[in-house]
MARFI-933830 format. One record per residue: x, y, z of N, C-alpha, C, O in turn; residue in one letter. Coordinates in steps of 0.001 Angstrom, whole numbers, plus 500000, padded with zeros to 6 digits. Example, Ala and Ser with C-alpha at 12.3 -4.5 7.8 and 13.67 -1.06 7.14 Angstrom:
<nodes>
513190494310507800512300495500507800513200496700507800514236496681508465A512850497750507080513670498940507140512900500030507870513409501138508039S
</nodes>
This chain:
<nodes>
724371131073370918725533131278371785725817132770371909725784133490370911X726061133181372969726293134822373113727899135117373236728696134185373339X728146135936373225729633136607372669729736138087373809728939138920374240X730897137858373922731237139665374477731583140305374222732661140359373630X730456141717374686729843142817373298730343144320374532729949144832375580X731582144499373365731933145618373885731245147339373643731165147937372570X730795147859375088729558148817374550730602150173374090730199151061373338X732161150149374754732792151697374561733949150709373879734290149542374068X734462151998372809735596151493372112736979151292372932737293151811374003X737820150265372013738974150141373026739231149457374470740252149270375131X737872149167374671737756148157376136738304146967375579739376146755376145X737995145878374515738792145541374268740118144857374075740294143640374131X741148145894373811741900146134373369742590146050374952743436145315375461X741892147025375370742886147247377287742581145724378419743314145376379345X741228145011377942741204144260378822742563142884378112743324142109378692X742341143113376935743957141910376396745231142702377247746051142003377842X745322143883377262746778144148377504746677144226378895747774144274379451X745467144262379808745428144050381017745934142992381324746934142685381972X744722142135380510745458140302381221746773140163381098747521139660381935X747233140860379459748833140129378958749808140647380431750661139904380917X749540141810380900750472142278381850750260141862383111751239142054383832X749050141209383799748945140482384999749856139160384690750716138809385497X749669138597383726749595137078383614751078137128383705751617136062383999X752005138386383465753282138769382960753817138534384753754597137662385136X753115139614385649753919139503386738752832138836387860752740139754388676X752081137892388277751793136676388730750631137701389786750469137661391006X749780138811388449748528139604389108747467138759388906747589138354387750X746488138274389408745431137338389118744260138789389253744437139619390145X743135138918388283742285139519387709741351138848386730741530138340385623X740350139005387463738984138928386214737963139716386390737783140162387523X737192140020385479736209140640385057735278140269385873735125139091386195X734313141548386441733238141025387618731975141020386951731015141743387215X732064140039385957730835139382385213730661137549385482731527136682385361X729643137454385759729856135889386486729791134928385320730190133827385698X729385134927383843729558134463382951731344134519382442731848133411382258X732064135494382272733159135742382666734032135835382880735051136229382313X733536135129384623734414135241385544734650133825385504735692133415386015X733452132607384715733678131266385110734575130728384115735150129648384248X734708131640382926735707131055381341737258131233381851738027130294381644X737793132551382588738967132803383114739384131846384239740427132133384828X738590130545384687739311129502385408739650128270383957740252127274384357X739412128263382803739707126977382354741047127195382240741680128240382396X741427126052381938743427125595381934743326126510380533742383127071379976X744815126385380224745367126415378515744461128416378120744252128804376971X744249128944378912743231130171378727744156130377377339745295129960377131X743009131401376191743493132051375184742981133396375572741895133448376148X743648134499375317742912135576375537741848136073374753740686136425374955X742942135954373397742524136389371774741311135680371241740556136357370542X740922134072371522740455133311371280739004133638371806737980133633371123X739153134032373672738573134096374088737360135353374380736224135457374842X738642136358373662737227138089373540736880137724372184736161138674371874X736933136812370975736597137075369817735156135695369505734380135443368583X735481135066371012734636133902370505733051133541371055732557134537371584X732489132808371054731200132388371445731272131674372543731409130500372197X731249131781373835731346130955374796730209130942375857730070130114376758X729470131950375599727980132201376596726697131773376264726724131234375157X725410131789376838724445131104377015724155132641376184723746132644375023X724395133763376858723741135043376013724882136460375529725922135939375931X725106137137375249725365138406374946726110138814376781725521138731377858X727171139126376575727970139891377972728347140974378077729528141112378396X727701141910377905728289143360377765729135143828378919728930143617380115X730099144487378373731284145197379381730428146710379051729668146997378126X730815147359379999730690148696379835731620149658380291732649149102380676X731657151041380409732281151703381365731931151358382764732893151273383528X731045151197383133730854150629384852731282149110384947731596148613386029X731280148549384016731947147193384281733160147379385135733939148318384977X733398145704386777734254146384387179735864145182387012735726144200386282X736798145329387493737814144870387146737916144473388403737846145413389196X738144142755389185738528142343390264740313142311390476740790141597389594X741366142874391376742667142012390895743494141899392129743092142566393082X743967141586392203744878140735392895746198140902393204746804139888392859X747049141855393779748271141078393529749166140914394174749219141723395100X750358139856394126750970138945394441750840139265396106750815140482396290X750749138455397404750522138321398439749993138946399511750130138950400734X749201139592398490747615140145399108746564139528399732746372138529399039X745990139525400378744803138784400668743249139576399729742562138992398891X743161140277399972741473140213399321742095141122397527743183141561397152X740863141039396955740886141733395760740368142988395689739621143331396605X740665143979394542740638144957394961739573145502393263740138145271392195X738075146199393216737141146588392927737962147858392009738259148839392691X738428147927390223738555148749390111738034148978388258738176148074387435X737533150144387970737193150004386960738112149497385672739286149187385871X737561149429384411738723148894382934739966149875382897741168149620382818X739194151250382990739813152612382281741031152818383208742150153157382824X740589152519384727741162153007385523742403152235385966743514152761386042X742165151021386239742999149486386037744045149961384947745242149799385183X743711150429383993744645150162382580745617151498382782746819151267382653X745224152917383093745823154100383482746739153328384706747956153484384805X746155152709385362747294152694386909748685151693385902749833152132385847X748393150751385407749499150054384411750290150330383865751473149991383884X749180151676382703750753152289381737751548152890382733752672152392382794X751293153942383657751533154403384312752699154235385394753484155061385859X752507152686385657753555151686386444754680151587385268755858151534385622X754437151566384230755544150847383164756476151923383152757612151597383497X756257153427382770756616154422382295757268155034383492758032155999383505X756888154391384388757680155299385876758755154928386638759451154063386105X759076155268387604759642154400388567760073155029390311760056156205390675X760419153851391106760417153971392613761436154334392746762535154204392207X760936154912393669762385156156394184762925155716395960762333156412396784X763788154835396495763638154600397815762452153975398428762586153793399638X761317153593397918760011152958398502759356154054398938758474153648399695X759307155807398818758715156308399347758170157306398205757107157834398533X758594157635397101757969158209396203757542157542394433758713157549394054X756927157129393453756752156512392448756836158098391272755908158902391361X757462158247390727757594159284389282757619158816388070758611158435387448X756245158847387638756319158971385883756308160371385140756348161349385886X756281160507384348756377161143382636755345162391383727755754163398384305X753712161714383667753021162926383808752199162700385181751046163115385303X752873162018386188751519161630387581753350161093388477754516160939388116X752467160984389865753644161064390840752993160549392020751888160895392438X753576159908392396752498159307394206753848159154395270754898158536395095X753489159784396174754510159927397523753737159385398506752573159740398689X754303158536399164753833157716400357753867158198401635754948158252402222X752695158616402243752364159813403605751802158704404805751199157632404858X752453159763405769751925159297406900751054159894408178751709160050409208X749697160234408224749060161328408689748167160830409820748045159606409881X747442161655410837746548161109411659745197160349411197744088160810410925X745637159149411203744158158270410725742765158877411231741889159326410491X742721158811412593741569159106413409741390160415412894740192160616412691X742067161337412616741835162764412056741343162529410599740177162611410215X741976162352410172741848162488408526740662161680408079740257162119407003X739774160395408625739116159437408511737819160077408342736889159644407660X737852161462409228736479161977409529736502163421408402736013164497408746X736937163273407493737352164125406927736541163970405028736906162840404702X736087164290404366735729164123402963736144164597402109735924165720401655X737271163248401528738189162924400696737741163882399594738758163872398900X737023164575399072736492165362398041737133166653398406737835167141397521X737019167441399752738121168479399867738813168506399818739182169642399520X740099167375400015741723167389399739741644166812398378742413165964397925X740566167395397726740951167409395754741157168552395350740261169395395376X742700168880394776742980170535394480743342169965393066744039169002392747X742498171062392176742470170652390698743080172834390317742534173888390644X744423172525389502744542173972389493745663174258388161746169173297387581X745905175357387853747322176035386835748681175652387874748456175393389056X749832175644387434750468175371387860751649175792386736752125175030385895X751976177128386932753153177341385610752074176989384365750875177269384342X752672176456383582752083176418382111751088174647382140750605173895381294X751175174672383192750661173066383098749115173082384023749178173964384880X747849172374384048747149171843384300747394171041385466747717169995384903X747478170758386868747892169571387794746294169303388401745387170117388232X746160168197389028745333167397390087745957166842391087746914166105390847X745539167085392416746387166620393580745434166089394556744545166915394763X745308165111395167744557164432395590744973163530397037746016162905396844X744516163362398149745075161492398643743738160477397967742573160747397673X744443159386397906744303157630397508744986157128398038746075157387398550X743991155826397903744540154822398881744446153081397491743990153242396359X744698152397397729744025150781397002745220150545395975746410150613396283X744834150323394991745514150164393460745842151216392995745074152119392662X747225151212392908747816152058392345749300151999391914750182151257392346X749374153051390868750745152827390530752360152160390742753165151532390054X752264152805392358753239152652393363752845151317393491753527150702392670X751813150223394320751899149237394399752101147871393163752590146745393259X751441148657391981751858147560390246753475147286390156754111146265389896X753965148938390554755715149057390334755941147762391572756169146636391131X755886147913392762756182146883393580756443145283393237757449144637393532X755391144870392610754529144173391987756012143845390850756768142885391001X756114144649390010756497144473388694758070144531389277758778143829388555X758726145070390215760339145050391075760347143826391704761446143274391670X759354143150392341759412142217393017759975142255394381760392141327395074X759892143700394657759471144913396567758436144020397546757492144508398169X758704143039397545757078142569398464757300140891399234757429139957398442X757321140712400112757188139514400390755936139401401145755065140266401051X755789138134402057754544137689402986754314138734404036753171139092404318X755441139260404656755105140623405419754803141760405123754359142599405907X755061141942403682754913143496403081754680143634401743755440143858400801X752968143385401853752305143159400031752391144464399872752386145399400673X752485144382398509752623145567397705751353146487397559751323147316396650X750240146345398493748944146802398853749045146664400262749635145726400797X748345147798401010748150147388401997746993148526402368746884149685401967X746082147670403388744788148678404031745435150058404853744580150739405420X746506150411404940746830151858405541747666152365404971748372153216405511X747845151936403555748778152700402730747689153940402002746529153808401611X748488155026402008747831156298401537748879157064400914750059157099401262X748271157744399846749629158366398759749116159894398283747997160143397834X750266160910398501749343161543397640749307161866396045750358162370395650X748699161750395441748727161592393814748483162814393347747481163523393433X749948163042392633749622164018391530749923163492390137750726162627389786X748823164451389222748462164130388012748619165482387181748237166533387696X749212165473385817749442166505384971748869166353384082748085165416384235X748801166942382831747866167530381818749673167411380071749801167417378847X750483167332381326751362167583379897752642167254381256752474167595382427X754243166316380566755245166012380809755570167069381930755749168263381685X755628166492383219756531167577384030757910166753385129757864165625385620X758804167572385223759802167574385860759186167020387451758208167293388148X760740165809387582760623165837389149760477166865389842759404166979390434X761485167913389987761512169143390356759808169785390656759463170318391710X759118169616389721758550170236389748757002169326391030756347169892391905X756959168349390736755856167027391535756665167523393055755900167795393980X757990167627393286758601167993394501757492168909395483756832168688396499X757745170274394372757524171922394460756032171353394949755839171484396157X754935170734394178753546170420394331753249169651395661752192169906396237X753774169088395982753643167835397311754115168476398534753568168244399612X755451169547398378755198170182399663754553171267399648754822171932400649X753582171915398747752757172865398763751353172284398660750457172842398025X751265171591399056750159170272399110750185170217400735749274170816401308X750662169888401120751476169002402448751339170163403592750715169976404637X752099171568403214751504172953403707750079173074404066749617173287405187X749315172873402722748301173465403188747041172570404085746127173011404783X747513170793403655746439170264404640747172170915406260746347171406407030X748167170905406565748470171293407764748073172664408364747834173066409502X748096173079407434747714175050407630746194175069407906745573175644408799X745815174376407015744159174823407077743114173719407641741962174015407961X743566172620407712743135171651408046743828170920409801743541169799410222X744312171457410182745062171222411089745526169418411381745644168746412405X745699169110409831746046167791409829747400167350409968748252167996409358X747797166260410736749165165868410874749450164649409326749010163546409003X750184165405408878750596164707407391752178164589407373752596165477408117X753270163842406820754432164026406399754461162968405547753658162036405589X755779163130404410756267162070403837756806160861404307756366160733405449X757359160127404093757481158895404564758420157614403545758345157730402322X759033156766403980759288155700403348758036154696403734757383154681404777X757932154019402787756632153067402765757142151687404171758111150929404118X756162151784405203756592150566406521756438149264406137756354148966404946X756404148689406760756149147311406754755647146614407923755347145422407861X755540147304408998754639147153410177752923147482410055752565148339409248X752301147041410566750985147276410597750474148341411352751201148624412304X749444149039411238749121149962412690747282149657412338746646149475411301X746927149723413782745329149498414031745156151052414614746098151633415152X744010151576414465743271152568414871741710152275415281741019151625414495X741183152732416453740246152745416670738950153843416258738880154973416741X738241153443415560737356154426415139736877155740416325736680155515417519X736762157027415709736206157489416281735008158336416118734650158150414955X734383158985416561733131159488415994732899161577416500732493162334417382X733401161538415408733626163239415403733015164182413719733400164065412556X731885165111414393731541165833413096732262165834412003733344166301412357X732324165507410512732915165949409311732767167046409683732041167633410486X734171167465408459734311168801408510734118169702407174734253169074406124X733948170498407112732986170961405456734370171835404896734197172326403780X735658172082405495736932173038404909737464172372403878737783171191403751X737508173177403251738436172824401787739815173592401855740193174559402517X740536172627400727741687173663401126741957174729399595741606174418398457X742696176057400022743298176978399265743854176489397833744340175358397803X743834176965397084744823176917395996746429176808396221747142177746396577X746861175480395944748529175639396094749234176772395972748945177578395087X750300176999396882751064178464396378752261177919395694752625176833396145X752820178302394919753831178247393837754657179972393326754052181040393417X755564179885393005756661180804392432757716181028392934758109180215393770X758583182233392607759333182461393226759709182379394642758828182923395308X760636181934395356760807181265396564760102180695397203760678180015398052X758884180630397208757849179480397933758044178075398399757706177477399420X758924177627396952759050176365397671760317175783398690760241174802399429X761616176778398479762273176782399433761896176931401307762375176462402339X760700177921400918760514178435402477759257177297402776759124176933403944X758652176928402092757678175776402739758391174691403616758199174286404762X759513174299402383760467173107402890760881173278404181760983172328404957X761155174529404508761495174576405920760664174465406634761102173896407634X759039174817406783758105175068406837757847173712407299757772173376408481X757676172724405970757780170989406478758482170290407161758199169208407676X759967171196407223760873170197407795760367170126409377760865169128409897X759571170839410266758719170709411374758110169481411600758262168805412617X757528169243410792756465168147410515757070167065411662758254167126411993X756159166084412227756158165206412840757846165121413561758510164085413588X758395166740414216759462166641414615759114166901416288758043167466416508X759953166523417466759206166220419025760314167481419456760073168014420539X761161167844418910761993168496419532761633170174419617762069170791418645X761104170776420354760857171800420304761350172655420234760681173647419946X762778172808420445763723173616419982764081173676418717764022174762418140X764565172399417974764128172663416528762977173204416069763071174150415288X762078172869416337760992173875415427761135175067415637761309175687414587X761142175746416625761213176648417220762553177583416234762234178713415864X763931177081415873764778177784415340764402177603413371764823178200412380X763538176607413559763551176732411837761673177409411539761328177682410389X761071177515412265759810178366412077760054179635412547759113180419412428X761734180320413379762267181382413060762775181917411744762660183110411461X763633180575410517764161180563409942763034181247408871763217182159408064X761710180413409180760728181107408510760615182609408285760799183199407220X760355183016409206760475184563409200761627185637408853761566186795408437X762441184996409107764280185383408784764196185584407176764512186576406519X763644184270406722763800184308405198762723185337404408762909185570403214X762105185667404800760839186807404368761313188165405130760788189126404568X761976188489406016762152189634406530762833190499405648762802191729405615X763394189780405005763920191306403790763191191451402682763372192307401816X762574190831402695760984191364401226760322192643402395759898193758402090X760414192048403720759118193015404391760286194564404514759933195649404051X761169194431404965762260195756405136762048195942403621761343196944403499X762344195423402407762551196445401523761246196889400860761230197954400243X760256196200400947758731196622400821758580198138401795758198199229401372X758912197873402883758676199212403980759434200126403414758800201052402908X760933200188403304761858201074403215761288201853401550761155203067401398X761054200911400578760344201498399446759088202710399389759007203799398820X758250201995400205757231202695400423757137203719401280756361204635401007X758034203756402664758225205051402953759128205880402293758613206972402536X760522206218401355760974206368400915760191207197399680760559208364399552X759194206743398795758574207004397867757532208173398177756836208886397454X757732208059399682756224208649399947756892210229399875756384211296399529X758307209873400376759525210795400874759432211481399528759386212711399528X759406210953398609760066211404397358758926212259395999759162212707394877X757857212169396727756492212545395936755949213530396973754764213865396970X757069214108398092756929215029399085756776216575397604757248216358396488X756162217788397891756123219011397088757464218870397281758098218201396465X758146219496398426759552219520398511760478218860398012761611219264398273X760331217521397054761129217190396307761822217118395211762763216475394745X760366218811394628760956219310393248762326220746393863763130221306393118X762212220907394909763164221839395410764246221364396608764115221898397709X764946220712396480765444219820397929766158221135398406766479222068397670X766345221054399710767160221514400099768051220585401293767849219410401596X769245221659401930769963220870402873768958219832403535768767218681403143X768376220441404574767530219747405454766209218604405014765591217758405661X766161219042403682765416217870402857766470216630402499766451215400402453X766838217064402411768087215797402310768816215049403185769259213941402881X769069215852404847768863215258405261768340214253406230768893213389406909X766525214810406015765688213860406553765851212566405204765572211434405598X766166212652404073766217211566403508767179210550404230766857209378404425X768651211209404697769514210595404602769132210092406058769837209104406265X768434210306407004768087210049408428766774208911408556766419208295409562X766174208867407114764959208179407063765670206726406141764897205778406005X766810206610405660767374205388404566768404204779405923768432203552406015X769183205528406892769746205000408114768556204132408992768465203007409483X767732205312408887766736204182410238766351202904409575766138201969410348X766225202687408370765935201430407679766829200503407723766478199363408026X768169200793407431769223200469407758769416199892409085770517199342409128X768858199816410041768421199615411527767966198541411211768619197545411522X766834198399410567765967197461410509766250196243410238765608195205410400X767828196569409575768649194689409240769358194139410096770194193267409860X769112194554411057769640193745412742768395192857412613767237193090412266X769148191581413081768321190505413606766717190701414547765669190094414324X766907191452415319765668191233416093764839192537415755763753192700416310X765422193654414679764523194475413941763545194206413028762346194431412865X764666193517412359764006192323411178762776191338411490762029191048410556X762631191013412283762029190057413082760791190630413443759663190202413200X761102191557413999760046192328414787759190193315413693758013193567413949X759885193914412351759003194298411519757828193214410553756704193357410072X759060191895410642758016191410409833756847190295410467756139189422409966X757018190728411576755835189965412445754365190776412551753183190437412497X755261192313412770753950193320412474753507193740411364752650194597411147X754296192927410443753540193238408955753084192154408421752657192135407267X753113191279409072752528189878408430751638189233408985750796188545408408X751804189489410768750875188942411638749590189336411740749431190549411610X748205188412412015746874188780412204747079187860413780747286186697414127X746799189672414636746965189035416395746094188023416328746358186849416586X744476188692415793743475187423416266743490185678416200742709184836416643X744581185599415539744636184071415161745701183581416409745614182409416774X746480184275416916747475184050417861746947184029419588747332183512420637X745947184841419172745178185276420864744586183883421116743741183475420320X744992183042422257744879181939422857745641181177422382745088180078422345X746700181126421956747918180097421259749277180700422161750346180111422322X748957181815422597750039182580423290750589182056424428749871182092425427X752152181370424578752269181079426109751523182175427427750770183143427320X752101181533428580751219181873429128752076183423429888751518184405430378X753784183115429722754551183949430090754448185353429139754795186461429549X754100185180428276753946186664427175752498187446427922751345187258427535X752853188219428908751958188790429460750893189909428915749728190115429256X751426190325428288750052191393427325749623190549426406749519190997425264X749372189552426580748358188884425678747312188207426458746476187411426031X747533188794428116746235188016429001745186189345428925743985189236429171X745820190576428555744694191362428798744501191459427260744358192650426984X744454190858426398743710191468424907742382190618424725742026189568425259X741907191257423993740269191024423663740287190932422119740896191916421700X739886190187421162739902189956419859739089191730419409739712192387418574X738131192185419836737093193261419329737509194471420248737406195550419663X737939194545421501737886195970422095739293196228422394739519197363422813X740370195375422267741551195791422587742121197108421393741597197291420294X743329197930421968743414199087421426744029199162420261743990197977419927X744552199701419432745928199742418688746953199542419029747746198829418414X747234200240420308748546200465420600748662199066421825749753198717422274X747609198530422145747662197342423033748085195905421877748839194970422150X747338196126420596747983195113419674749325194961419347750075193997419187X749444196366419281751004196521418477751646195933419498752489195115419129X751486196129421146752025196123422191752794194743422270753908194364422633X751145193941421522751462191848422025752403191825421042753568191679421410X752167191940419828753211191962418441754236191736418863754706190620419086X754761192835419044755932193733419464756836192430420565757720191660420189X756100192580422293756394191287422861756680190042422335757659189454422794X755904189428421306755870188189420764757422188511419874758325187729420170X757716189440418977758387189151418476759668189308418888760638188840418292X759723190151420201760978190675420951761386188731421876762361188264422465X760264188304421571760604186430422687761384185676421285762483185132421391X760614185750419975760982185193419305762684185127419150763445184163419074X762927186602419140764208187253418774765230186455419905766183185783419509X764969186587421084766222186239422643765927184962422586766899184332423003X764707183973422145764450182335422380765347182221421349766276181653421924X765748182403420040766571182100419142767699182373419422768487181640418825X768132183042420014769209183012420669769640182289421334770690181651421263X768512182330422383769526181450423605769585179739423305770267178903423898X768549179526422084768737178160421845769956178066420679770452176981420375X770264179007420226771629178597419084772679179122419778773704178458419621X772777179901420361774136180292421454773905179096422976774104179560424098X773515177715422821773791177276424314774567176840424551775212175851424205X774625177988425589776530177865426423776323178139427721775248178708427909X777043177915428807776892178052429959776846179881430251776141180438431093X777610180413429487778115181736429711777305182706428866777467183908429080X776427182299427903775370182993427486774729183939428485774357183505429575X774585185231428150773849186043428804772571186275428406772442186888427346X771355185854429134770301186219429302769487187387428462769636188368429192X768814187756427482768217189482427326767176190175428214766957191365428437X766323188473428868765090189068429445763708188744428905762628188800429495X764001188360427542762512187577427238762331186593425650761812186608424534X763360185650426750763566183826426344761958183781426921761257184563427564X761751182265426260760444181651426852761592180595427367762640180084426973X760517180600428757760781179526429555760719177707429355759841176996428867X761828177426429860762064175876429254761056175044429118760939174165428264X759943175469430412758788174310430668757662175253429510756486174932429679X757837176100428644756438176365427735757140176947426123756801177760425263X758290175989426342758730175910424342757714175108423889758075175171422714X756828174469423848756218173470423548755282174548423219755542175242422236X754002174832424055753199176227423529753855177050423061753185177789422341X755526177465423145755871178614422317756078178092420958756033178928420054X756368176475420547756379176084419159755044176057418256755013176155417029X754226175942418907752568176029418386752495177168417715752283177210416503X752716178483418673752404179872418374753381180123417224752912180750416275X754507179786417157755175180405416287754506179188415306753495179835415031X754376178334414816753460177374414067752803178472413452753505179275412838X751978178587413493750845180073413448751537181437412866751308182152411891X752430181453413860753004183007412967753838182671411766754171183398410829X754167181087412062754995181052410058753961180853408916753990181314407775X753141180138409443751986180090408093751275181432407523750881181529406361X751145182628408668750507183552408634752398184164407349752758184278406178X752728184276408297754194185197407135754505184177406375755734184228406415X754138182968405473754584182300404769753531182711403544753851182802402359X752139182950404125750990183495403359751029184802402693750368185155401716X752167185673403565751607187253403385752972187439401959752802188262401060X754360186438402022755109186387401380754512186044399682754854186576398626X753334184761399989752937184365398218752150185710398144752704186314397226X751199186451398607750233187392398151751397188661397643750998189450396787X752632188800398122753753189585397208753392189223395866752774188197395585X753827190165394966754147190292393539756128189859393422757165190292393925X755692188678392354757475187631392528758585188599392208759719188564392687X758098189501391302759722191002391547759729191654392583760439192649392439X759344191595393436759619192575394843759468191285395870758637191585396728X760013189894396081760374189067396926761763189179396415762236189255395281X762342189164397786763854189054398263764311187586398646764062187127399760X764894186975397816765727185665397757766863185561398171767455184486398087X
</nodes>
C-alpha cells in the first residue's frame, strides 16, 4: 500500500491547515494528484487520518510543483495554484482586512483593486510591471495579479459575494504590494500611487484605483507588438507623494478643465523649489564674486537689485514660467503642442535655435499661466490676457500639460529632499 510522501518540509502541515480553512468557509480544494484527488470525495473525510495513512496502490509524492486546485464559493471554474502559494494567500487573508471593496491591508502585503485599458495592458509582459526595490528602511515588491488572492479569500471569509459577484472574477486585477518587514497603511498608500505614476508616465497606460464592480466587461482581442519598456524605480520622499496624488487625481477624469487646473497645480507646487534653487545659485555666484571680499555701495546694490528681481519671480505666471524652463525637455512636447501655440510649428527637435526653444517654453508657459486663469476666474466680466487656449483645443492642451507635469514632477524627485520647498 503506498502512503503520501512529502518531498519538502512543512507541506504537510500547510496542506492540513489549508483544508482546515477551506472546509471552514465552504472553499472546495484538492490536490492535483489523481490518486488524491479520488480519497478527498469519500463522505466522513479525516484529514489527520488521511496524510498519515495508507490509502494508495503506490507512494504519492507532493512536491514543490505539486499543484493546489480551489474553488471558491460561487465561482465557476477552479483555479491552478501552488501549496506555498495557496497557504501565503490564506495567512495573509486572516491577518488583513477590506477596506470599502477596493483595497485589502495586511501586516506586510496590500492589494488595491485597478481599473486599466485591457486591450492595452494585455499586450504588455507582466514581468515589466515587476518593481522589486528599497523603500525607506524596508525591502517592497510591486507587481499587477490577477486569480487567487488575498482580496478574494477575505471576500470569501466576509461573505462579500453572491451569484452576481464571486469573489473571483476573470477581469479582476490588483496591484500587489509585498514587504520584507511590518509597514504602515500610510506607507502601501505612498507605494500604489507611485506605482500608478509611473505605469502612466512611461508606459502610457490608462490605470486608476477603483472600488471592486460587479458588472462584467468583454474586450475584444487585439493584435499589437509587445512592448520591451520597463518601468523606473518608484519615486518616494519628501513631498512626492503629495504631488503625485494630484498628479493621479487626473486619472480617468473627461473634464478637461479639471485636469488642466490640477496638472497646473502640479507645477505651482514645485515652483518654489525651482525659484529658490535659482535665486540660491545666482546669488552664490554673486557672493564668490572677487568683489565680495571688498563690497562697496554699488556692490551692494547690484545685490539688493539681483534678490528684488527674484522676488519677481513669486508672481504667479513668473513662477510658472521659470519652472517650466527649468524642468521642461521641449523635445518631448514638440508634437503634443496645440495647434494655436504658434512657435512650436516652426521648431525642429535638432536644428531649432536657443533662443527659438526658449521662445516655445516661454509661449507654453505664458498659455499655461492666462488658461488657469480664465478657467478659475469664470465670469462673464473676466478680462481676457491674450493667450488662453481656445475652448475647442483644451483637450490637446490637457495632454501637453500631461507631459509637462510628469517632466516637472521628475525634475522635483532628482532634487536633494533639503532643498525641496513644501
Amino acid at each position: 500500500m503506498g502512503k503520501i510522501v512529502f518531498e519538502y518540509v512543512g507541506h504537510k502541515q500547510k496542506i492540513k491547515e489549508i483544508y482546515e480553512f477551506c472546509s471552514k468557509y465552504g472553499i472546495k480544494v484538492v490536490v492535483d494528484e489523481s490518486e488524491f484527488y479520488k480519497a478527498l470525495d469519500y463522505d466522513n473525510f479525516d484529514i489527520d487520518e488521511f496524510l498519515e495513512g495508507n490509502f494508495f496502490v503506490e507512494d504519492v509524492h507532493i512536491t514543490e510543483d505539486t499543484l493546489i486546485r480551489i474553488l471558491l464559493p460561487a465561482v465557476e471554474e477552479y483555479e491552478f495554484v501552488t501549496i506555498d502559494f495557496c497557504h501565503t494567500q490564506i495567512i495573509e487573508a486572516q491577518k488583513g482586512e477590506l477596506i470599502d471593496c477596493a483595497k485589502f491591508i495586511g501586516p506586510r502585503s496590500a492589494l488595491f483593486y485597478v481599473k486599466y485599458d485591457y486591450n492595452l495592458a494585455e499586450n504588455f509582459n507582466n514581468t515589466l510591471l515587476w518593481v522589486q526595490q528599497r523603500w525607506g528602511d524596508k525591502e517592497v515588491s510591486i507587481s499587477l495579479t490577477r486569480g487567487i488572492t488575498s482580496f478574494g479569500i477575505r471576500l470569501s471569509m466576509d461573505n462579500l459575494y453572491d451569484g452576481f459577484c464571486p469573489p473571483v472574477e476573470s477581469q479582476d486585477i490588483f496591484i500587489y504590494i509585498s514587504s520584507n518587514a511590518d509597514t504602515e497603511p500610510k506607507t502601501f498608500e505612498e507605494i500604489v500611487e507611485a506605482y500608478i505614476f509611473e505605469i502612466q508616465s512611461s508606459l502610457s497606460l490608462s490605470i486608476h484605483r477603483s472600488e471592486r464592480q460587479t458588472s462584467l466587461y468583454y474586450y475584444e482581442e487585439e493584435s499589437s507588438p509587445e512592448k520591451s519598456v520597463g518601468l523606473r524605480p518608484l519615486m518616494y520622499g519628501k513631498g512626492i507623494s503629495n504631488l503625485i496624488k494630484i498628479y493621479n487625481s487626473c486619472n480617468e477624469v473627461q473634464d478637461n478643465e479639471y485636469r488642466i487646473l490640477n496638472y497646473t497645480k502640479v507645477i505651482e507646487y514645485v515652483s518654489q523649489t525651482v525659484i529658490r534653487k535659482e535665486m540660491l545659485g545666482s546669488i552664490l555666484q554673486k557672493l564668490y564674486s572677487p568683489r565680495a571680499l571688498q563690497p562697496d555701495a554699488t556692490y551692494i546694490l547690484e545685490l539688493e537689485e539681483l534678490y528684488n528681481g527674484h522676488r519677481n519671480n513669486q508672481k504667479d505666471n513668473q513662477a510658472i514660467k521659470l519652472t517650466v524652463e527649468t524642468c521642461c525637455d521641449l523635445s518631448d512636447l514638440i508634437g503634443m503642442a496645440p495647434t494655436y501655440l504658434k512657435k512650436f510649428k516652426d521648431i525642429n527637435r535638432r536644428t531649432a535655435s536657443k533662443e527659438l526653444k526658449a521662445a516655445c517654453l516661454e509661449e507654453l508657459a505664458s498659455s499655461i499661466s492666462d488658461t488657469r486663469n480664465m478657467i478659475a476666474h469664470a465670469k462673464t466680466n473676466y478680462k481676457l490676457k491674450g493667450n488662453e487656449c481656445p475652448i475647442d483645443q483644451l483637450g490637446d492642451f490637457a495632454e501637453c500639460l500631461k507631459v509637462v507635469a510628469v517632466q516637472v514632477i521628475r525634475w522635483f524627485a532628482r532634487q536633494p529632499e533639503d532643498s525641496r520647498i513644501i
